[in-house]
N, C-alpha and C positions, 0 to 999 in steps of 0.2 A: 595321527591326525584324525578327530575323531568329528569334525565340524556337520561333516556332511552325511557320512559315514553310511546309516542304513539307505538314507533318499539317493546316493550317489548312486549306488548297486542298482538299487530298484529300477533308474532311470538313464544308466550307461548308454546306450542307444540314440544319439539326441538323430543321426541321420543314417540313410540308406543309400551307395553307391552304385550303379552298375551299366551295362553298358546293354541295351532293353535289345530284342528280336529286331528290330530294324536299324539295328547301328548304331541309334542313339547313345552317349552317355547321358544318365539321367539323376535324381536325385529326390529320395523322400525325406523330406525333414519336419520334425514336430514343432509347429509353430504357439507359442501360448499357449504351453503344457497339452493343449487337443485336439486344435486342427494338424491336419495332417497336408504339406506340400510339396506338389510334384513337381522340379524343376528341370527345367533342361540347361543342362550345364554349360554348352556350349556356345546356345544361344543367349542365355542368361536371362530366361523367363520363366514366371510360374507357367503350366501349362494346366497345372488343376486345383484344387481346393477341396477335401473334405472334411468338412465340419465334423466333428465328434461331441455331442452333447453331453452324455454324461459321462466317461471316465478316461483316464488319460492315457495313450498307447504309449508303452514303455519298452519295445523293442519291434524294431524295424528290420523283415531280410528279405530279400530276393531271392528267389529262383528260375531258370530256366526249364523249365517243362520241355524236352525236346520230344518226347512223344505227341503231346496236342501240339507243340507249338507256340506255346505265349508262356508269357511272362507273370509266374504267381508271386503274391507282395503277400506272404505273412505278418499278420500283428497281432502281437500278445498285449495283454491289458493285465498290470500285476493285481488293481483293487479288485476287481471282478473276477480276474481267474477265468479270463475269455480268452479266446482264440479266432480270429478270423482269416481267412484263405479268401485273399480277393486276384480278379484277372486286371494285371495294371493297363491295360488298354481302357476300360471303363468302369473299375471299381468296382463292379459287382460282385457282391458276395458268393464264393462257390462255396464254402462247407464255412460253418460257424460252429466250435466248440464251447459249450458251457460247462463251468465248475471243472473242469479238467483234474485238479487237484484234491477236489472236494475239501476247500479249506485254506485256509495259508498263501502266500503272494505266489503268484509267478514271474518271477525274477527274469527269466533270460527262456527264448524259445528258437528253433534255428528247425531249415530242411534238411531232411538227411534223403540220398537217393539212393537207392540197390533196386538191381533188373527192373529198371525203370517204375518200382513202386515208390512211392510218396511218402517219405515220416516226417512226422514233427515232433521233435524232443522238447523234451520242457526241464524243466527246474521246480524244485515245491519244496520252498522253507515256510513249514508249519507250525507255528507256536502252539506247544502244550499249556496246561497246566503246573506242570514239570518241568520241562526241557523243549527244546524246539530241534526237530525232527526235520532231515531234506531227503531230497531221492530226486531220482531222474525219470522222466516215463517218455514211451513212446506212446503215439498217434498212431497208425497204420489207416490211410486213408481210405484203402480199397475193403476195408474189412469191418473200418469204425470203429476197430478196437483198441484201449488204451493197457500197455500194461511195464511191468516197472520194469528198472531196469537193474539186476543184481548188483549187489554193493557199491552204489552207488549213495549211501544213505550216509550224506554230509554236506555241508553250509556251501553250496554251489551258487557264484555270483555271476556267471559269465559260464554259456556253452556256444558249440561250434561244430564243425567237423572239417577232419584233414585227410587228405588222398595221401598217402605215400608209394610213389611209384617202385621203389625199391622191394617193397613187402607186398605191395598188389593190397591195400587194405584203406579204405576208409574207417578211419577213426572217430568214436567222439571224442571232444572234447570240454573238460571241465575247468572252471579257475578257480580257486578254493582259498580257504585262510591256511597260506603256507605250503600250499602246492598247487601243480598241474595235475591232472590224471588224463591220460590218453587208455579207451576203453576201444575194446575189438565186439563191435556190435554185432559181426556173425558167431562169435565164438560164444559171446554173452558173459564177457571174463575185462579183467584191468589186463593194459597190454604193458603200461609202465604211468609210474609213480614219480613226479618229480618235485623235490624236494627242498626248498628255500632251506636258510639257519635263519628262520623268525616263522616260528608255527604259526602266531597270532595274526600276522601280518596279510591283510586281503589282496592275495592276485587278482587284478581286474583286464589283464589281458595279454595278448598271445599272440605270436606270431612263430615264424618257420623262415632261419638262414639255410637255403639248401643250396647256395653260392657257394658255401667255402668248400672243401676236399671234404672235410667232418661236417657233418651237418649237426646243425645247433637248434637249441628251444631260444627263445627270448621273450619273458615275461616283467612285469613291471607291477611293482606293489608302491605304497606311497612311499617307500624308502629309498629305493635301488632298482636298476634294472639288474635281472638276473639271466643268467647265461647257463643251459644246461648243456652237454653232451648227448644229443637227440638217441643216438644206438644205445650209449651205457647209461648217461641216465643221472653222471654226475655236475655238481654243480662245479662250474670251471671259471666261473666272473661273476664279481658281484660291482657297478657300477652307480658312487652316489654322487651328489651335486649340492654338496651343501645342508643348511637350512631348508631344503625343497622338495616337495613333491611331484614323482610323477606320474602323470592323467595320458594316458594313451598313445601306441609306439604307430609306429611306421616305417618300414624297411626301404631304404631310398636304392642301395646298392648293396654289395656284399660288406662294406667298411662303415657304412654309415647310417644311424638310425637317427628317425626324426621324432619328436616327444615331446609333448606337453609338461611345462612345471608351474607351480604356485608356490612361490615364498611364501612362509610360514608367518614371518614379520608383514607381512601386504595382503593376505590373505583377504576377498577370492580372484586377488588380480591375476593373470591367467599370459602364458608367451610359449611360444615353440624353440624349443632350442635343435640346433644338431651337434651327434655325438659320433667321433668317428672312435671306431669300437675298437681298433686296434691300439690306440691310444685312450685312457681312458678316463687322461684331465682335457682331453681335448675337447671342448665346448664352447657353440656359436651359437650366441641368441638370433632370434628372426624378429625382425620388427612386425611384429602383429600381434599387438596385444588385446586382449580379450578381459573382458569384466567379469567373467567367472570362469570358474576352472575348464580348461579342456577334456575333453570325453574320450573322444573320437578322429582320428588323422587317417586319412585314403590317400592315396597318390595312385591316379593316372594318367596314362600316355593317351592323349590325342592327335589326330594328324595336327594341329597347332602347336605343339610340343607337348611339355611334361606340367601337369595341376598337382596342387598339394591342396586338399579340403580337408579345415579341421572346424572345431566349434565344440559348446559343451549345450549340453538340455537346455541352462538358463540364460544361453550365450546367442550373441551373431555367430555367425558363419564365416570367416572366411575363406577367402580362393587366392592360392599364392603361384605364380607363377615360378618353376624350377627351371633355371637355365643354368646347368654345370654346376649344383650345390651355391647358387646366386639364386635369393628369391626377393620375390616383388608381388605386392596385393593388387590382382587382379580384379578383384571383387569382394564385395562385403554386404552380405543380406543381411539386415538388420532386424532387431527382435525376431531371430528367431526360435525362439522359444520364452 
């Protein structure tokens, strides 16, 4: 499905989830592609606005600075090739990176933390004259220096980073056309390669079952959800639905994942279905349908119970209440994006 194809990548990110320095759960979402809003989730109000006049912020992350103490909101800008480090209490700009890439979008930017120094990883798909060139770089915020990140140099649409407690190692991570790659950023090496059967096919995203006995990958391209063997490395499930694609996972329990799809015949009408994984015709639509594709699915726990927020960049928002794999629309912000 090729409708949306390079702007979907570009603009995966439509919102940012997390739960801020004073308990809040909170919520940054891109409203009409450039304001940026802060919502509190629980109360169900905006509590800021920032206007963005000229270019459009295409990926939203959180971090917890446990050193100062607050709460840093990274936002990459892919036209620009901008980066800013703002404190989410009042917005203000701590470090502004320009041209990071010297060239080519910035697709996907996430924090990476070690002995409490600060990275920012980026993504840079460069179009040549010839061929179009990617690569990974890091930030080093204490140092200001930017520098690449070995074999790394491919079509990277989605990065991230995973703690695994078992290895003692935070990984990066990348989502590629036709695979995962998990990279060992002390070693500066690939720590494992993981490998769909459709090279062509763009993963746009990732998560980690470390519920079962085996711990598993679970990624999603517009065809299948795929299923790896986290330790070996092999592919052990490939999950499809149809006519349809799926826009973005969310791990509900160990049996059950929750996922955006758009039939291909209704195309960009947009619903969340749940799939319990053990079973793998088993599939329950959620009544919450959306007017373009889904992006993005969070699920957290509140003293209220359990929220599911999903939405896409050119979509509302919804907020579904989970009680027992029973959901209900709790909420629905509109235009937002």
């Amino acid at each position: 499905m090729n409708h949306d194809g390079y702007m979907f990548h570009q603009f995966k990110t439509c919102f940012c989830v997390f739960k801020s320095l004073d308990g809040i759960w909170n919520m940054i979402y891109i409203k009409q592609s450039k304001d940026l809003i802060c919502y509190n989730i629980i109360q169900n109000q905006i509590i800021n606005q920032i206007i963005k006049d000229k270019y459009q912020p295409n990926d939203i992350r959180h971090h917890l600075d446990t050193q100062l103490k607050r709460d840093l909101i990274l936002i990459s800008y892919a036209e620009s090739n901008e980066i800013e480090v703002c404190n989410f209490k009042n917005f203000q700009i701590i470090i502004k990176i320009n041209h990071i890439n010297n060239g080519g979008f910035l697709f996907s930017a996430c924090f990476y933390n070690d002995n409490n120094n600060i990275y920012i990883i980026t993504s840079d798909n460069k179009v040549t004259n010839i061929h179009q060139t990617e690569c990974m770089k890091v930030f080093d915020l204490k140092k200001n220096k930017i520098k690449e990140i070995p074999n790394s140099n491919e079509d990277t649409f989605y990065i991230d980073t995973y703690y695994d407690s078992k290895l003692d190692n935070n990984f990066l991570v990348s989502c590629n056309s036709g695979h995962i790659n998990f990279y060992d950023f002390k070693k500066n090496s690939l720590f494992k390669k993981y490998e769909s059967d459709c090279s062509y096919s763009k993963i746009r995203d990732y998560l980690i079952n470390d519920k079962e006995d085996n711990k598993v990958l679970i990624g999603s391209n517009y065809y299948s959800i795929l299923i790896w063997d986290f330790y070996g490395g092999e592919l052990i499930k490939k999950i499809g639905y149809g006519n349809k694609d799926f826009y973005g996972i969310c791990l509900l329990n160990k049996n059950y994942l929750l996922t955006g799809v758009v039939d291909k015949n209704h195309y960009p009408n947009s619903y969340p279905i749940l799939i319990e994984l053990t079973n793998k015709k088993n599939f329950k639509k959620i009544k919450a349908d959306l007017d373009k594709p889904i992006s993005c699915i969070k699920s957290i726990d509140t003293e209220n119970g359990k929220l599911i927020i999903c939405g896409g960049r050119w979509s509302d928002i919804i907020i579904l209440e989970n009680k027992e794999l029973e959901f209900k629309v709790k909420t629905i912000i509109e235009q937002a994006a």
